[in-house]
C-alpha positions as CSV (number, residue, x, y, z in Angstrom):
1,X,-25.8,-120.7,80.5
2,X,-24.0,-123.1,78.5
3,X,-24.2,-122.7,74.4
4,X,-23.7,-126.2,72.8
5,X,-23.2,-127.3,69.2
6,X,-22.2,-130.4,67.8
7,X,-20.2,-131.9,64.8
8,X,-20.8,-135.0,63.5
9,X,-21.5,-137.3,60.4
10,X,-24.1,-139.5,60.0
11,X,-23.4,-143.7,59.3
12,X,-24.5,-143.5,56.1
13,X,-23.2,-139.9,54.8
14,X,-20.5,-138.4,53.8
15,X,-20.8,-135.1,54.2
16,X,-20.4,-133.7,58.5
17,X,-23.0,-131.5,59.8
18,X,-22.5,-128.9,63.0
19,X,-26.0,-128.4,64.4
20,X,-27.1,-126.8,67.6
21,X,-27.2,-129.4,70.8
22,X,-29.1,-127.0,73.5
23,X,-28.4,-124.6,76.2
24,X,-28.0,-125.8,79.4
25,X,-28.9,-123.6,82.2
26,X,-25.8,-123.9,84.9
27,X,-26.0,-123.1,88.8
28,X,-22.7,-122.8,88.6
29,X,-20.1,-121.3,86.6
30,X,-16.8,-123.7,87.5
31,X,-15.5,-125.8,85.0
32,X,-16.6,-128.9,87.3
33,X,-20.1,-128.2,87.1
34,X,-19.7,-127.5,83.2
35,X,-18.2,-130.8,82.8
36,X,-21.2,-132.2,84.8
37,X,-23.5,-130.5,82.8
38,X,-21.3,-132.3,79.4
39,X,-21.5,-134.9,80.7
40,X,-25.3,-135.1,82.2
41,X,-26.3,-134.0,78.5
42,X,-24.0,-136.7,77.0
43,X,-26.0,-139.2,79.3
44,X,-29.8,-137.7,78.3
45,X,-29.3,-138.0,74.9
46,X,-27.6,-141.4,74.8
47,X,-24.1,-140.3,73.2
48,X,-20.8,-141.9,74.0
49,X,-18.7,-139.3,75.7
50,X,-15.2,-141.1,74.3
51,X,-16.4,-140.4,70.7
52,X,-15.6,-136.8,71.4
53,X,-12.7,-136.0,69.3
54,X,-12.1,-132.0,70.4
55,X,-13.8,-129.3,72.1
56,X,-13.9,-125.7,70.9
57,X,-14.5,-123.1,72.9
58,X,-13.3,-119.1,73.3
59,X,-10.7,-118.6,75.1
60,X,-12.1,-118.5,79.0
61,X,-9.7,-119.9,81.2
62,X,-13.2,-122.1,82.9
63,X,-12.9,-123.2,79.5
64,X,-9.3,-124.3,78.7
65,X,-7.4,-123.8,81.6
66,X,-4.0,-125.9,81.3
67,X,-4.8,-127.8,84.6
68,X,-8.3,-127.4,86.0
69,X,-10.2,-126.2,83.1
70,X,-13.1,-128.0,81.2
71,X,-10.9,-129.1,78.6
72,X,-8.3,-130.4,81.0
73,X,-11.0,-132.0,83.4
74,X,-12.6,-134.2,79.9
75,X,-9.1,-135.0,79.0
76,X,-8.6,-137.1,82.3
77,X,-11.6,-139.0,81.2
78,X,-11.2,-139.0,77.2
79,X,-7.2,-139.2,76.5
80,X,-7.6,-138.4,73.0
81,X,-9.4,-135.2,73.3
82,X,-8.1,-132.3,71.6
83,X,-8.6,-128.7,73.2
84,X,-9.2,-125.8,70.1
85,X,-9.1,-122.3,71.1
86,X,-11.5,-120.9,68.5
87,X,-9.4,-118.9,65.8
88,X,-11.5,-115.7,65.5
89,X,-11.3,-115.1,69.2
90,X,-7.3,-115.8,69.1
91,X,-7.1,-113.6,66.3
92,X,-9.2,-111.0,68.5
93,X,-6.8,-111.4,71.6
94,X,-3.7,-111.6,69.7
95,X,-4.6,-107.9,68.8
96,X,-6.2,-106.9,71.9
97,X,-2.6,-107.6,73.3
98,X,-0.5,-105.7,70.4
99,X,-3.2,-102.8,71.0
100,X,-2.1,-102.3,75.0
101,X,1.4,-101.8,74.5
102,X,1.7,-98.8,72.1
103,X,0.5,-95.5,73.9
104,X,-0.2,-93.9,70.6
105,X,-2.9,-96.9,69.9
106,X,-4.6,-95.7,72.9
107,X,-4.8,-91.9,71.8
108,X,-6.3,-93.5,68.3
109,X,-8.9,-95.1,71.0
110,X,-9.5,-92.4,72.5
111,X,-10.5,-90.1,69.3
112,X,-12.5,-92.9,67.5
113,X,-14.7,-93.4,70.8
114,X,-15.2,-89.7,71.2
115,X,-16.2,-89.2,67.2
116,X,-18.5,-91.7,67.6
117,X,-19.9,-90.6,70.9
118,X,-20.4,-86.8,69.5
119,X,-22.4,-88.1,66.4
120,X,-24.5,-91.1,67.7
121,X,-25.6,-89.4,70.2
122,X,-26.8,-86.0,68.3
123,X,-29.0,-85.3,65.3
124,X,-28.1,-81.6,65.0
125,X,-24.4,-82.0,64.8
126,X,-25.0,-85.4,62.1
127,X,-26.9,-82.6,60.2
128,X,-24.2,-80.4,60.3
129,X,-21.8,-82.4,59.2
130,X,-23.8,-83.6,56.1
131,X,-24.6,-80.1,55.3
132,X,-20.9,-79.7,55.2
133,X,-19.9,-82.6,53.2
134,X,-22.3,-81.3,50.9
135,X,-20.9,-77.7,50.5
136,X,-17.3,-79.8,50.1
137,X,-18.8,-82.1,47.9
138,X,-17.4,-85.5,50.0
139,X,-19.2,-88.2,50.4
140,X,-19.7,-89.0,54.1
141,X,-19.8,-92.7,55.8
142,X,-21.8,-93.3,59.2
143,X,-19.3,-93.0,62.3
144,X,-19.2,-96.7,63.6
145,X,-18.8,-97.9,67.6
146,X,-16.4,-99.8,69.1
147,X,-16.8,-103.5,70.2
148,X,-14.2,-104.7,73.0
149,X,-14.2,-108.2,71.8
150,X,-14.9,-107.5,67.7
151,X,-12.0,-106.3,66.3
152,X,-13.4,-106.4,62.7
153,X,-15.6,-102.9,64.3
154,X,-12.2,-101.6,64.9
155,X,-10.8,-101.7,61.3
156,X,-15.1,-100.2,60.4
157,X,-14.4,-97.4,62.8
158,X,-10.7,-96.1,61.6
159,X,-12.2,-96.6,57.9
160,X,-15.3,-94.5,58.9
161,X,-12.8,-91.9,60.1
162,X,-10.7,-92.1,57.2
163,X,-13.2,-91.7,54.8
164,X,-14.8,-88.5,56.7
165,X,-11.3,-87.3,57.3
166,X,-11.6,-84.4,55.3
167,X,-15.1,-83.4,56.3
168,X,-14.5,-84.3,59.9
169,X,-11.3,-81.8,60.6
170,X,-13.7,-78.6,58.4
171,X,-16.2,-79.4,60.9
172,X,-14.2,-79.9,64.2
173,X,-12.3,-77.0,63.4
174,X,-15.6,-74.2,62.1
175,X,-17.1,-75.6,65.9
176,X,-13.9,-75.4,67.6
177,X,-13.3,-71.4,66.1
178,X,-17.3,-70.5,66.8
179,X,-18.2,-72.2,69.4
180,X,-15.2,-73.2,71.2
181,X,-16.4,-76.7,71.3
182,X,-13.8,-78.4,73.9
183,X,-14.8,-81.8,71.8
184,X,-14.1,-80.1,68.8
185,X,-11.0,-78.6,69.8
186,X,-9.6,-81.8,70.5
187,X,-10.7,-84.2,67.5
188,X,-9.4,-81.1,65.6
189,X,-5.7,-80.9,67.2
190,X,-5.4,-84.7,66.7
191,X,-6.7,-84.9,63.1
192,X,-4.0,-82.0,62.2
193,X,-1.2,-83.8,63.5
194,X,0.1,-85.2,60.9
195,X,2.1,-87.8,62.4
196,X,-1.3,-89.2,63.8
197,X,-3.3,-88.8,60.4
198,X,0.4,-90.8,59.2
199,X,-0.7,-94.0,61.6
200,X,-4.3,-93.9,61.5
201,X,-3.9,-94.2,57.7
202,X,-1.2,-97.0,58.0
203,X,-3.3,-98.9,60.9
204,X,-6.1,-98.6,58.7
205,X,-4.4,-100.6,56.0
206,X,-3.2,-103.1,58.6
207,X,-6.6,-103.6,60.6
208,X,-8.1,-103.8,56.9
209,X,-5.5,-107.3,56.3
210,X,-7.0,-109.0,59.8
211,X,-10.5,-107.9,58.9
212,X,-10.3,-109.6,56.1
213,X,-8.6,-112.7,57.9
214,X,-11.5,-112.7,60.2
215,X,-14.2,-112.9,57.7
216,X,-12.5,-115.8,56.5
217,X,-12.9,-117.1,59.7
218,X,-16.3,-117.1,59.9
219,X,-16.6,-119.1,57.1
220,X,-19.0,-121.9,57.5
221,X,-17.5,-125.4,57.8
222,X,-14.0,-124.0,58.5
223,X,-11.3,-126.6,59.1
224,X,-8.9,-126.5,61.8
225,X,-5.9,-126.5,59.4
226,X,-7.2,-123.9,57.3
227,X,-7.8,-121.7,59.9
228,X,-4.5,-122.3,61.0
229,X,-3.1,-121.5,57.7
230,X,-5.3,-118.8,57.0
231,X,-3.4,-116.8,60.2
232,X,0.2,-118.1,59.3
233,X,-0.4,-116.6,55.9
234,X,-1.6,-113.4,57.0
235,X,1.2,-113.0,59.5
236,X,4.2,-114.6,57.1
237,X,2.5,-111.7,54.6
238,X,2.5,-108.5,57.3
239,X,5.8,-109.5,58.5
240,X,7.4,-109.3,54.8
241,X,5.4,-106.4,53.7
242,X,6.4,-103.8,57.4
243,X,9.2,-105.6,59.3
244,X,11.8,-105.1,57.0
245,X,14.6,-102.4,56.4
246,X,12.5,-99.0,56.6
247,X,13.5,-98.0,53.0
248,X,11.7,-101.6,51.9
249,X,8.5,-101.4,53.8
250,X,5.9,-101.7,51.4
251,X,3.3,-98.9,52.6
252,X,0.1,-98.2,50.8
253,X,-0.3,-95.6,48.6
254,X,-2.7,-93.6,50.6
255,X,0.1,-93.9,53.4
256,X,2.5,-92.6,51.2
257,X,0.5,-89.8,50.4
258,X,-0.3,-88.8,54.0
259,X,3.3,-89.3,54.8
260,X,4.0,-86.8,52.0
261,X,2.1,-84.0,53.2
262,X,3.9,-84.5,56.7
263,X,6.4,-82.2,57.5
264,X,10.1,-83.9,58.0
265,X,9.3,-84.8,62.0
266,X,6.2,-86.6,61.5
267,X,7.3,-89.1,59.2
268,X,8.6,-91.3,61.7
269,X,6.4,-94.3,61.6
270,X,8.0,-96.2,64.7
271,X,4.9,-96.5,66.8
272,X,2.7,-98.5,63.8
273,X,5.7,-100.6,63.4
274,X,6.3,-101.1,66.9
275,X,2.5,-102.1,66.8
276,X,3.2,-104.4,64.0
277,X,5.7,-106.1,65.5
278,X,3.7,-106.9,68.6
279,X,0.4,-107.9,66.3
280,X,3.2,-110.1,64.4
281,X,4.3,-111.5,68.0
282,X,1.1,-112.4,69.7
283,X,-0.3,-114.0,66.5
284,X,2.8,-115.9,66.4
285,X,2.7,-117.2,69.6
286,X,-1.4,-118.2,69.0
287,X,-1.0,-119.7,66.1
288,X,2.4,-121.7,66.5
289,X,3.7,-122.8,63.4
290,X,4.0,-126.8,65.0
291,X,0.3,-126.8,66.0
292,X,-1.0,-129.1,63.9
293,X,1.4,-131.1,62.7
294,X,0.7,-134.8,62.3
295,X,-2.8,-133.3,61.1
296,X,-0.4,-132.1,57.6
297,X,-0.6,-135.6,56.6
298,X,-3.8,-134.9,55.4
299,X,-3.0,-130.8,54.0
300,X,-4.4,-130.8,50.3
301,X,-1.9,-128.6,49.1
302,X,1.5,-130.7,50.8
303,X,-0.1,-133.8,48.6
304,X,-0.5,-132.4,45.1
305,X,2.6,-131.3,45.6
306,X,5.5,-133.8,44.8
307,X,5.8,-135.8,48.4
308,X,8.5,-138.5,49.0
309,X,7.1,-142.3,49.8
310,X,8.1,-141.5,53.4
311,X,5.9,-138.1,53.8
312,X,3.7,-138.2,56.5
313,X,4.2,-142.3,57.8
314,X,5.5,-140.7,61.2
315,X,2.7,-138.6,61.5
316,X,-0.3,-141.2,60.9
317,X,1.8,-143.2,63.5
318,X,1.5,-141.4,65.9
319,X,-2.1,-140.2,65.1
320,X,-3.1,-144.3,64.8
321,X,-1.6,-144.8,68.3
322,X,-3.5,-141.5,69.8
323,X,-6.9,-142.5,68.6
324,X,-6.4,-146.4,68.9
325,X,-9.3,-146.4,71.6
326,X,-11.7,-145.3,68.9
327,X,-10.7,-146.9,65.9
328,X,-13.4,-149.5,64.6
329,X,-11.6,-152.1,63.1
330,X,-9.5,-154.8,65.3
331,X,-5.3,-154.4,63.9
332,X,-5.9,-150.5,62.2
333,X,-2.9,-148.8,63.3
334,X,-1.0,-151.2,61.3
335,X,-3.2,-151.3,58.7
336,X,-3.8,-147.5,58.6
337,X,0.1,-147.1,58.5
338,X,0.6,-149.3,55.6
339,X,-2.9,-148.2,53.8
340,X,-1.8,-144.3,53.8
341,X,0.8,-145.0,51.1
342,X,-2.1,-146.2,49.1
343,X,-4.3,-142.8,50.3
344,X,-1.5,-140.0,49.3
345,X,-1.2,-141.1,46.2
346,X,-4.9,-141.9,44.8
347,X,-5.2,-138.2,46.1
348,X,-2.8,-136.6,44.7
349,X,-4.2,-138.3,41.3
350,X,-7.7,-137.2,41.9
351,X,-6.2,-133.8,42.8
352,X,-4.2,-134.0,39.8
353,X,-7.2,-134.2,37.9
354,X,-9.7,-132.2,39.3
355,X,-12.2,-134.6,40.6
356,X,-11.5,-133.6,44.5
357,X,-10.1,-129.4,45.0
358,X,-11.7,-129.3,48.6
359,X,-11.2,-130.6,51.9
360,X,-14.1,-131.8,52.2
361,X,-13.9,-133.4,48.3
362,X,-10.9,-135.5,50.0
363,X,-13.0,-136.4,52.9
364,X,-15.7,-137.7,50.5
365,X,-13.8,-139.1,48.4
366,X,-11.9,-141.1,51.1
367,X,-15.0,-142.3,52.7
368,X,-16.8,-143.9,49.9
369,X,-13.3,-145.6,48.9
370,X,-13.6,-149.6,50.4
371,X,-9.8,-149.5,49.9
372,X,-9.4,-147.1,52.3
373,X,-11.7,-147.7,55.1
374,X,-8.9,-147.9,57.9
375,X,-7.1,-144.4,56.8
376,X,-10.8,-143.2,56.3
377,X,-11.3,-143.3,60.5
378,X,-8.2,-140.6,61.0
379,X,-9.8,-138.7,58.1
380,X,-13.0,-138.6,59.7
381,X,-11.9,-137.8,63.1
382,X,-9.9,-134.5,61.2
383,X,-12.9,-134.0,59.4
384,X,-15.0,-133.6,62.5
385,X,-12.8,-130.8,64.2
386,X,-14.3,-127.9,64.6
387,X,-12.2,-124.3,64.3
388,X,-14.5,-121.6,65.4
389,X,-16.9,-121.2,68.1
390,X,-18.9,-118.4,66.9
391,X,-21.8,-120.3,65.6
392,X,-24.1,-119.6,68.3
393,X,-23.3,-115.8,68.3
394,X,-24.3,-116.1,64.3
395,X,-27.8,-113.7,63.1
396,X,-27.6,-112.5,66.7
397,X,-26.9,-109.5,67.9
398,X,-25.1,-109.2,71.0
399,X,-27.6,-107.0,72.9
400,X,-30.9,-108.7,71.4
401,X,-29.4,-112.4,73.0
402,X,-28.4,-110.6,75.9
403,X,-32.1,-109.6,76.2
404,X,-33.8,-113.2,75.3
405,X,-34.8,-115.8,78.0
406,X,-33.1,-119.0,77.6
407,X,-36.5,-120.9,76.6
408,X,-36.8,-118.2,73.9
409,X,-33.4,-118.2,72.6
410,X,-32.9,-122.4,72.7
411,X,-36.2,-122.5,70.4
412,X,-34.6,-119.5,67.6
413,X,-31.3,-121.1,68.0
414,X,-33.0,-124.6,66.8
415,X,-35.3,-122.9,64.1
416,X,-31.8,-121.3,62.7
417,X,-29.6,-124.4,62.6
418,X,-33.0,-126.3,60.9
419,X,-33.1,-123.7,58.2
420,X,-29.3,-124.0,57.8
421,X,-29.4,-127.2,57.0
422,X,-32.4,-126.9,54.6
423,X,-35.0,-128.7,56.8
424,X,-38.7,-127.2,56.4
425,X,-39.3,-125.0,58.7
426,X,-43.0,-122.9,58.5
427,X,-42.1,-120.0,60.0
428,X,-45.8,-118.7,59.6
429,X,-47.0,-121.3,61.9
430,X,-43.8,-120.5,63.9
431,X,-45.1,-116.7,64.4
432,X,-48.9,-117.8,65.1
433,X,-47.3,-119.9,68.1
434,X,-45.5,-117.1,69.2
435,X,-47.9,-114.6,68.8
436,X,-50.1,-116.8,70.9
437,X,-47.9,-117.5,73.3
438,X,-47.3,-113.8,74.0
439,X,-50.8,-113.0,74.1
440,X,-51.1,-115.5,77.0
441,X,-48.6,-113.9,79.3
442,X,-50.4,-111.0,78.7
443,X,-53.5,-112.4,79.6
């Protein structure tokens, strides 16, 4: 099935809404029948295909395959179509890819999956290890899973082991010694290595940076550029911090600690760096620094800064020429050219001031300015990009959508994006009808 939402403003607002278009059920699964089943739904509800600005989608290559994926397919019939690999799921493969190459990433895989494993799947030894916490007086965290494609339960798992650590090696090693636990025996031999306890404390700290930089990820009405320069941050930060001289690498406290109760042959910390390094790499080479350039022409924080009278002219050139098909008004690239003097600068001065600080303030602001209603069309179209793809996946667990039927989860999916955007919803009456509905299957 095919999950579909849409962003878009309204003629007579300001402000642009992403709301949930439908699911589609698909016979097939090739990007030709998905861009039939676009374009059939395009059709249905009477929209015009060439006002789509960009599609965002994970990372699939049906999806955005250079030559015969979806993207590329709607390209060949919308020219200015921009292709947006959604940034949480780049930031998940980036690290994916970094994981694969360092062996010692693997053993670290190996011991979360098997901690968790041992107590998710057994009361008696959770009881035991409570009971020993409490005899040690340490305060004990629930053992977390891992998710292949979540990388945010990656950095909840090490933490969970970190924060047990203590309490985790008593126990492995009493059940190791009386029972000779072969489980036991092994969690125990790893979490005395100290070498091992040396990078699961330093990944820790490092997963910890890109969980946070996928929370901010998920924030709601994202932009394209600051998702963009959410990731260049975070990876222009990691590489100053680690991939430096070793005697300036700026480790944590806690991994100065752990590397201080190593003995002299354990301190090397090559692998994590190694691992760094890739992270640093494949991050790099999603996020590329020249992505979005021409889009900087609109970057709130390049125009409260001091800008020449030339910043940004070559840029709205060639985004006037790209979207030319689109643009309302008969002449507007060489208006909008000449008019985005005029924008920069009334910007910067409301930016000066206070009376815009967001994105979305400038978008506002720039759409209810007469002046400006030529450079307010580029503005829109940058306005309407979408970064992440994750909205349908939002308030739904993976296995309970797995589990729904598509009629089931197209009507939820439409009752959430109506509460989201503060439409009455009476989700009493909402129950009754599915309570009744249920009773007649049964029936």
């Amino acid at each position: 099935m095919l999950v579909l939402y849409i962003k878009y403003r309204e003629e007579n607002d300001v402000n642009h809404k992403t709301v949930f278009g439908g699911i589609i059920q698909l016979t097939a699964c090739t990007a030709q029948d998905i861009v039939q089943a676009i374009t059939q739904f395009y059709t249905k509800h009477e929209l015009d295909m060439q006002r789509m600005v960009m599609l965002t989608s994970d990372g699939a290559s049906v999806m955005l395959g250079k030559h015969n994926g979806v993207a590329a397919l709607l390209k060949r019939q919308i020219p200015h179509l921009t292709e947006q690999h959604c940034v949480a799921h780049r930031e998940d493969l980036g690290i994916d890819d970094a994981w694969k190459d360092i062996p010692l990433m693997r053993d670290v895989e190996t011991l979360l999956r098997t901690v968790y494993s041992t107590f998710s799947r057994s009361t008696v030894k959770r009881g035991k290890l409570e009971d020993l916490a409490k005899i040690l007086d340490e305060d004990t965290l629930s053992f977390r899973p891992l998710n292949e494609v979540r990388w945010l339960s990656w950095y909840q798992a090490v933490n969970a082991v970190l924060r047990n650590y203590t309490v985790l090696e008593e126990y492995c090693k009493r059940e190791s010694s009386n029972n000779r636990d072969p489980v036991a025996n092994y969690c125990y031999k790893k979490l005395t290595d100290s070498k091992f306890k040396v990078t699961l404390t330093a990944l820790g700290d490092v997963l910890g940076e890109l969980s946070h930089l996928c929370l901010s990820f998920q924030r709601r009405n994202l932009t394209v550029m600051e998702g963009h320069c959410f990731a260049r941050a975070k990876l222009e930060k990691m590489r100053s911090q680690y991939l430096t001289e070793e005697k300036d690498v700026k480790w944590s406290d806690r991994v100065k600690e752990a590397m201080r109760a190593s003995s002299a042959d354990n301190k090397n910390t090559g692998e994590i760096t190694r691992f760094i390094r890739k992270l640093c790499d494949h991050l790099d080479a999603r996020f590329p620094e020249d992505k979005l350039k021409e889009w900087s022409a609109f970057d709130i924080e390049a125009l409260s800064s001091d800008i020449s009278f030339e910043y940004g002219a070559a840029d709205i050139a060639t985004l006037a020429k790209k979207y030319e098909a689109i643009l309302h008004h008969p002449h507007s690239v060489e208006v909008i050219n000449s008019e985005y003097t005029e924008f920069k600068y009334i910007m910067r001065q409301k930016l000066k001031h206070g009376s815009i600080s967001t994105f979305s303030d400038l978008v506002a602001a720039t759409l209810k300015c007469e002046e400006l209603k030529h450079i307010s069309q580029l503005v829109d179209i940058c306005a309407t990009f979408q970064a992440i793809s994750a909205d349908c996946e939002r308030g739904f667990k993976t296995a309970s959508r797995n589990r729904l039927e598509v009629g089931h989860l197209d009507q939820l999916m439409c009752i959430k994006s109506k509460l989201q955007a503060d439409e009455a919803i009476n989700l009493d009456n909402v129950y009754n009808h599915w309570r009744l509905e249920k009773d007649r299957r049964k029936n």
